[in-house]
PLY file of the C-alpha trace (Angstrom):
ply
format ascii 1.0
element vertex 263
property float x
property float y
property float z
element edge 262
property int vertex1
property int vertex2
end_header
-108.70 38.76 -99.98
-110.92 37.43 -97.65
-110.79 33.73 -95.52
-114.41 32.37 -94.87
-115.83 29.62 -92.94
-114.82 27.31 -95.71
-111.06 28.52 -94.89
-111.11 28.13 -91.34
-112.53 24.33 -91.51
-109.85 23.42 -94.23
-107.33 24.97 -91.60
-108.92 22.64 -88.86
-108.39 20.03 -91.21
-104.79 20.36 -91.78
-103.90 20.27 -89.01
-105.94 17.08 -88.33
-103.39 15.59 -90.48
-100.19 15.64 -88.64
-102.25 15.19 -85.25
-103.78 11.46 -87.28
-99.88 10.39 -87.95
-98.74 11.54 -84.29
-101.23 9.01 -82.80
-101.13 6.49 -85.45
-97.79 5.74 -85.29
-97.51 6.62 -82.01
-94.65 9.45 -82.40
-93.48 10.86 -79.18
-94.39 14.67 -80.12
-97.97 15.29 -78.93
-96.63 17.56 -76.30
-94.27 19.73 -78.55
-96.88 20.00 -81.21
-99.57 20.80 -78.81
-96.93 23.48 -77.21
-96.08 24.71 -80.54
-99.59 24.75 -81.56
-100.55 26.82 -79.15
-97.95 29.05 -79.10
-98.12 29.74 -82.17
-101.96 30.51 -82.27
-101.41 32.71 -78.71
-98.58 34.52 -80.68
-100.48 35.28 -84.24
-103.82 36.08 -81.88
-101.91 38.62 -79.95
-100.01 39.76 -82.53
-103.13 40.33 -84.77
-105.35 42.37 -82.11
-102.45 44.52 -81.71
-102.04 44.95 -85.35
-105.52 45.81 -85.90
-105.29 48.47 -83.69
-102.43 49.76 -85.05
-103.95 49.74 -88.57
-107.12 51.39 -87.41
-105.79 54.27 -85.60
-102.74 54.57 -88.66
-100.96 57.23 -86.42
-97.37 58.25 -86.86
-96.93 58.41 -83.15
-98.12 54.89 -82.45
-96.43 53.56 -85.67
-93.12 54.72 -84.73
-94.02 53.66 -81.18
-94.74 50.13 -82.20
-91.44 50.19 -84.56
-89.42 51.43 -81.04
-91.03 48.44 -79.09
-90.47 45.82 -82.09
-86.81 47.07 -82.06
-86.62 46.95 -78.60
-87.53 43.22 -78.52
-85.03 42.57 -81.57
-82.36 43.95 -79.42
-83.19 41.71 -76.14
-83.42 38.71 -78.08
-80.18 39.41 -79.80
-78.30 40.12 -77.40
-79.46 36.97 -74.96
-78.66 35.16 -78.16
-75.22 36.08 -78.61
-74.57 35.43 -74.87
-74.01 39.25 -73.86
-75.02 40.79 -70.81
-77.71 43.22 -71.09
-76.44 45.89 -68.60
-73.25 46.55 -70.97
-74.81 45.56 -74.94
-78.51 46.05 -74.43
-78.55 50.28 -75.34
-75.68 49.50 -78.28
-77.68 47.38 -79.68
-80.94 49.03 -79.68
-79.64 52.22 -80.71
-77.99 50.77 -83.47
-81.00 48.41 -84.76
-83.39 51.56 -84.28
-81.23 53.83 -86.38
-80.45 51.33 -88.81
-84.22 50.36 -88.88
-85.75 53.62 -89.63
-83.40 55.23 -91.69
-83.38 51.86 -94.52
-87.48 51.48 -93.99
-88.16 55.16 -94.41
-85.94 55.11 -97.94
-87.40 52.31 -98.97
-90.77 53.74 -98.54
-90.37 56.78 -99.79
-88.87 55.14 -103.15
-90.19 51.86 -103.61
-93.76 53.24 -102.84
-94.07 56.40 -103.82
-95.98 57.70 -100.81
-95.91 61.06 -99.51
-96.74 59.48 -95.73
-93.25 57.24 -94.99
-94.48 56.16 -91.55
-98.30 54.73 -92.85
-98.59 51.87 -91.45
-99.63 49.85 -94.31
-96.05 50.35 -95.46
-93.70 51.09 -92.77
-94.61 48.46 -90.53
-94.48 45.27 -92.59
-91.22 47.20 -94.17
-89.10 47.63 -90.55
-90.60 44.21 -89.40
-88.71 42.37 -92.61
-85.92 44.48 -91.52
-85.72 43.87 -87.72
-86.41 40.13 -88.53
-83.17 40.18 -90.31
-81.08 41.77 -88.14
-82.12 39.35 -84.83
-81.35 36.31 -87.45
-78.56 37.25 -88.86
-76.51 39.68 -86.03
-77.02 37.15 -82.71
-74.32 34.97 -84.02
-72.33 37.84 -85.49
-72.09 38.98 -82.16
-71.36 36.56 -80.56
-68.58 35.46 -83.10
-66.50 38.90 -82.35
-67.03 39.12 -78.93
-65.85 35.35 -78.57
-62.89 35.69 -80.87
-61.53 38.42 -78.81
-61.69 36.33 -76.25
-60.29 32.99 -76.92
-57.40 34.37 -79.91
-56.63 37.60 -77.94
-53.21 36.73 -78.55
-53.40 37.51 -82.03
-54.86 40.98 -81.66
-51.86 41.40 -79.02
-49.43 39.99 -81.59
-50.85 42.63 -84.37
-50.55 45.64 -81.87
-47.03 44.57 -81.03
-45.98 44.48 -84.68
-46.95 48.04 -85.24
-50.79 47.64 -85.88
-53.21 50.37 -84.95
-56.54 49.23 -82.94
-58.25 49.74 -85.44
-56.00 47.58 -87.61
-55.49 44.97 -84.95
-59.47 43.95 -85.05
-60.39 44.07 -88.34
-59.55 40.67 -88.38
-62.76 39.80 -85.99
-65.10 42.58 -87.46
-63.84 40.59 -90.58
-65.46 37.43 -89.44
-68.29 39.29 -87.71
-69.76 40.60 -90.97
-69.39 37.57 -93.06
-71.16 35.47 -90.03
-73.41 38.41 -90.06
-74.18 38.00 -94.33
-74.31 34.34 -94.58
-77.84 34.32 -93.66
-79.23 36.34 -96.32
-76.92 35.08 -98.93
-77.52 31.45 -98.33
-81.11 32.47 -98.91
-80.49 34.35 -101.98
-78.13 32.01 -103.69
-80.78 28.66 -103.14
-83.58 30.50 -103.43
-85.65 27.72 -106.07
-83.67 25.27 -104.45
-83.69 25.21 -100.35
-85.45 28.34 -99.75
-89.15 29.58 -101.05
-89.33 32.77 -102.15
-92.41 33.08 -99.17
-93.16 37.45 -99.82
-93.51 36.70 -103.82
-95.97 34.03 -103.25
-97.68 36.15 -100.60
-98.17 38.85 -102.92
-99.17 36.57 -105.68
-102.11 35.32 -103.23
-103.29 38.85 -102.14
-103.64 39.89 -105.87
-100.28 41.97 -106.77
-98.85 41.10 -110.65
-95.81 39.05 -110.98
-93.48 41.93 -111.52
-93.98 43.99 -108.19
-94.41 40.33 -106.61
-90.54 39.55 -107.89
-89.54 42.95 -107.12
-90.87 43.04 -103.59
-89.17 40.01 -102.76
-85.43 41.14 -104.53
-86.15 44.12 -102.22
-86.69 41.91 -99.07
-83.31 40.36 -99.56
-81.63 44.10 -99.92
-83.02 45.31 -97.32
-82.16 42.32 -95.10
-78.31 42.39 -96.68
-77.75 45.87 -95.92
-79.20 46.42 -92.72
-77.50 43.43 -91.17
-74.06 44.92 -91.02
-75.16 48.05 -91.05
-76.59 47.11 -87.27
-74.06 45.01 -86.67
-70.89 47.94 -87.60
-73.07 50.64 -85.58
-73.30 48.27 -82.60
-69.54 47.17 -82.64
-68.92 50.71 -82.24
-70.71 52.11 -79.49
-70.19 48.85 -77.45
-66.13 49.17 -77.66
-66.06 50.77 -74.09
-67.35 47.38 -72.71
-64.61 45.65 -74.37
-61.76 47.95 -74.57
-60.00 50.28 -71.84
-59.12 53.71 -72.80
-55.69 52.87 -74.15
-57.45 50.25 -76.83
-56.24 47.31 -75.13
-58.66 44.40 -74.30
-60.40 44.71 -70.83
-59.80 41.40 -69.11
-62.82 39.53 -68.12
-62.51 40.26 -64.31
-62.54 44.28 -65.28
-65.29 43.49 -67.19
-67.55 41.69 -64.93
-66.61 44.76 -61.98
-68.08 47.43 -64.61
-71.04 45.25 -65.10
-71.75 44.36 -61.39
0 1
1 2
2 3
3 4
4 5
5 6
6 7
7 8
8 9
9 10
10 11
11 12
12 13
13 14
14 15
15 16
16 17
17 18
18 19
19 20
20 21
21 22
22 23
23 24
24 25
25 26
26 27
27 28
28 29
29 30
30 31
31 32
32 33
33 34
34 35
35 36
36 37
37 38
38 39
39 40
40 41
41 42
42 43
43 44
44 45
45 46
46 47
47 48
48 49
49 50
50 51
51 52
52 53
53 54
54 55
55 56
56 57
57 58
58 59
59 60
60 61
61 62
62 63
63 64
64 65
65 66
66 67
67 68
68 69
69 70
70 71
71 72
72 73
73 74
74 75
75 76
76 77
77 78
78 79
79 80
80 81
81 82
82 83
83 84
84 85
85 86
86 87
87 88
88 89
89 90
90 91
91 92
92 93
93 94
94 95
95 96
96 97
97 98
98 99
99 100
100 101
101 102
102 103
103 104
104 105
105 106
106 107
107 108
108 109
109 110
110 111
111 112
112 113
113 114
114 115
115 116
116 117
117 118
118 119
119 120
120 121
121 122
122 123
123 124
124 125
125 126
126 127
127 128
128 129
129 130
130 131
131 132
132 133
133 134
134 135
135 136
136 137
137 138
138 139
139 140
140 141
141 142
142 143
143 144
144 145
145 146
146 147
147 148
148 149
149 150
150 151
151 152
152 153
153 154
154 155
155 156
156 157
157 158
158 159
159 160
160 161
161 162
162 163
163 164
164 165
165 166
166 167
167 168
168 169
169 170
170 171
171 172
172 173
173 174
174 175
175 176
176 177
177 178
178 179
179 180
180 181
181 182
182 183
183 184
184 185
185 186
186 187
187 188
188 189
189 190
190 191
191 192
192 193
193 194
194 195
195 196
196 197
197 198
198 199
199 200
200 201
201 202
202 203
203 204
204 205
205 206
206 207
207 208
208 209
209 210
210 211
211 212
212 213
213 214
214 215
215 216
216 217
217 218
218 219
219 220
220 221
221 222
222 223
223 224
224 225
225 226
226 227
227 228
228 229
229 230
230 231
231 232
232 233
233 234
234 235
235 236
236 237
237 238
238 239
239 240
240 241
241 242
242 243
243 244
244 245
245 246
246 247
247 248
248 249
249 250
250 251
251 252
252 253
253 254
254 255
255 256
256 257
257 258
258 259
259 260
260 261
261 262
């Protein structure tokens, strides 16, 4: 599928459209839609050139080398999301969301396309970007819901220790919450999917030629991947971040201890 000249001007005028109802009824959002405008065209430009590169060269080096960096980034924004500090959640995360990453795209490669090369790029890198796009959506809040629960109902996770609980046992409770905060993305999506949400890698497919029933199936195996990486990243990152949270004896570290091992 190529975009011509004919394309590009219909683009142009688009986008003439909302810029005609800005001015005529004089809506105070020129700046944010020329900001967004052009950061969005900066972005896909970038994005693109790098792309292209990567496509042309199609080496397994620089294919997992652009999945590192694209994890990398997931893990930054994640964490600055979920209102972590980097020096203590940055390397949990990124391990975690690298594992997680690779070891879900390469399966679903290797079955879903039947492709002796898992780590071509025309498969593994849209595959770990749907992935990696979940995971910063759906884990920055999921984070940021266990880390903050521990903190402001600690008394409850004392309470369940001093009744006999193991650690382990004392915060399920917030992993509890953690993974359903951490779900609720992708199964909001699935469940209002002809209502609220638009089934956007089906159509896709439809428009670059594929038949209806890989087009369905490719976007049933979007949602799957999304669903199971998501806690999957999120259980993986719990656990090699407890040092940061706990002392050795399981017990919470308090917020002064914490901001000394950090400093």
């Amino acid at each position: 599928m190529n975009i011509g000249f004919m394309g590009i001007c219909i683009l142009v005028i688009l986008l003439c459209v909302p810029v005609y109802l800005i001015y005529f009824y004089k809506l105070n959002l020129q700046r944010k839609f020329a900001l967004a405008l052009a950061k969005v065209v900066g972005y896909l430009a970038l994005i693109g050139i790098m792309l292209e590169f990567v496509f042309r060269m199609n080496n397994i080096a620089l294919n997992i080398l652009w999945v590192v960096l694209l994890a990398l980034l997931t893990s930054v924004v994640t964490v600055n999301r979920a209102h972590l500090t980097m020096k203590s959640y940055f390397i949990p995360a990124f391990i975690s969301t690298l594992v997680v990453t690779f070891c879900i795209g390469v399966l679903v490669v290797l079955a879903a396309f039947s492709t002796e090369n898992p780590f071509d790029a025309r498969y593994l890198i849209p595959v770990t970007g749907f992935i990696l796009g979940g995971i910063m959506e759906s884990n920055c809040k999921a984070l940021e819901t266990y880390y903050a629960g521990l903190r402001n109902h600690n008394a409850l996770f004392y309470y369940l220790l001093g009744n006999g609980a193991s650690h382990n046992q004392a915060v399920r409770y917030f992993v509890k919450r953690a993974l359903e905060r951490s779900m609720i993305p992708s199964l909001g999506r699935m469940a209002y999917i002809i209502i609220g949400v638009t089934p956007m890698v089906m159509w896709a497919m439809l428009l670059a030629g594929s038949d209806v029933y890989s087009a369905v199936l490719m976007q049933l195996l979007t949602f799957a991947m999304v669903l199971a990486a998501s806690p999957l990243a999120l259980l993986l990152t719990l656990m090699l971040a407890k040092r940061y949270a706990f002392d050795e004896y399981g017990k919470l570290k308090s917020q002064e201890k914490v901001n000394k091992a950090e400093a």
